[in-house]
N, C-alpha and C positions, 0 to 999 in steps of 0.2 A: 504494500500500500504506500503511497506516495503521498509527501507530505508537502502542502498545498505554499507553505513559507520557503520551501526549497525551490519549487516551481517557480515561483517567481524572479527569484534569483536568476534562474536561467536568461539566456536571451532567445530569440524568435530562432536562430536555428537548430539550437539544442530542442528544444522542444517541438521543433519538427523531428529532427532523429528522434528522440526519444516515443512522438508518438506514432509511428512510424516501425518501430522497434515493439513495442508492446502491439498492435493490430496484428503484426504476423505473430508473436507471442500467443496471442490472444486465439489467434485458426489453429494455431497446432494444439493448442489447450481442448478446443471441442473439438477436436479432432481424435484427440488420445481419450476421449470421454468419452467420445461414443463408440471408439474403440473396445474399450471398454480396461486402457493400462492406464487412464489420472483416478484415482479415485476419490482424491477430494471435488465432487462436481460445483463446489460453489467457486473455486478460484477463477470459471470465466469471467462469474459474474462482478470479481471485484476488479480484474481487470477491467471488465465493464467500466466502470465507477470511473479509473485509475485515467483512461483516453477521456471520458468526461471530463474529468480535471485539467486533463492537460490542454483539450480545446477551450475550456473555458478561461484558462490564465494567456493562452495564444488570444483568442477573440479579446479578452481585456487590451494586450498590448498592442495590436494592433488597432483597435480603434482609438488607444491612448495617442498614437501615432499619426491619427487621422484629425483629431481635434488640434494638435499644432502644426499641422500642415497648410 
């Protein structure tokens, strides 16, 4: 789980890798699920949560970006 104070810190292209990094994360997770070799089944769904985060601290800087432009 990703800690939302850290996020920020980052800049606009780390947080493209990173979310970017967690989506393919994220397919092999329901992948190995329905596999049936993750057996924890709720880890998609915090990576769920984990790319919500990271678009929503991307969409903050980038419309911060937008207002002094």
């Amino acid at each position: 789980m990703l800690d939302i104070t850290e996020l920020r810190k980052k800049n606009i292209d780390d947080l493209k890798k990173e979310l970017e990094k967690i989506k393919k994360d994220k397919q092999k997770v329901v992948a190995d699920v329905l596999q049936k070799k993750e057996k924890n089944v709720k880890k998609a769904s915090l990576m769920k949560k984990d790319i919500a985060r990271i678009q929503t601290v991307l969409n903050e800087k980038l419309s911060e970006g937008k207002k002094w432009a």
